[in-house]
N, C-alpha and C positions, 0 to 999 in steps of 0.2 A: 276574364272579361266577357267572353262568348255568353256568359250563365246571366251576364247581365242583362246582355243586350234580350236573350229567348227572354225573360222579365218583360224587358219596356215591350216587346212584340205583344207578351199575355196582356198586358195592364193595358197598353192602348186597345188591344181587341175588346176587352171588358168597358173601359171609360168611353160608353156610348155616347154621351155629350160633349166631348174631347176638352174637359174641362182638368183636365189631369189628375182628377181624382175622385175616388170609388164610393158611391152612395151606397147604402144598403141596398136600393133598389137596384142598381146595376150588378151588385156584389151577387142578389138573389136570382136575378135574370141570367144570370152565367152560372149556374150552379153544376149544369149540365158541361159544360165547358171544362170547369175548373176538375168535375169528377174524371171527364175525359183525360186528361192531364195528373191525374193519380192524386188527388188532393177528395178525402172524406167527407164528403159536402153530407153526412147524416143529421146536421146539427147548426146549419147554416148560420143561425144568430150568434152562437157561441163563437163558431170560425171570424162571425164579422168583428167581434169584440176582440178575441187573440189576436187578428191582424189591426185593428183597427187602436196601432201601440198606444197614441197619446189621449186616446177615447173621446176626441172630438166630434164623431158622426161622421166622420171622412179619411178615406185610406189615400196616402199618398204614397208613390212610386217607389221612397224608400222603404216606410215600413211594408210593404205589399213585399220588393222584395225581400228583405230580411223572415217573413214570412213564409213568401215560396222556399227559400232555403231551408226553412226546420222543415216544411211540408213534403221534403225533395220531389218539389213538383216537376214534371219533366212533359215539354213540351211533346207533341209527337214531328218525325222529321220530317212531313209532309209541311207542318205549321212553322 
């Protein structure tokens, strides 16, 4: 459950409009973020598209996580 909850921490830090879910454009403005956190932002459109499961233009909080978890993205424990 822990692994969730470090998720909703990443995904709120990311959903700058606190609309609970990921534009591109916030997806791209955290790119730096997300590399920090071990996740290969080389490719950032492609990453938007893998996470973004039902390919509506918008990532919500489940598939974001289900995401982080192939991505074993890992928070640092500072964050």
């Amino acid at each position: 459950m822990r692994q969730y909850y470090e998720y909703w921490v990443a995904f709120d830090q990311i959903d700058l409009d606190s609309d609970r879910r990921l534009s591109y454009k916030e997806f791209e403005f955290a790119i730096p973020i997300l590399k920090r956190w071990g996740v290969d932002m080389s490719d950032p459109k492609a990453k938007f598209k893998e996470c973004d499961h039902d390919g509506k233009g918008m990532i919500l909080f489940d598939e974001f996580s289900h995401w982080a978890i192939k991505q074993n993205m890992k928070l640092p424990e500072e964050e």
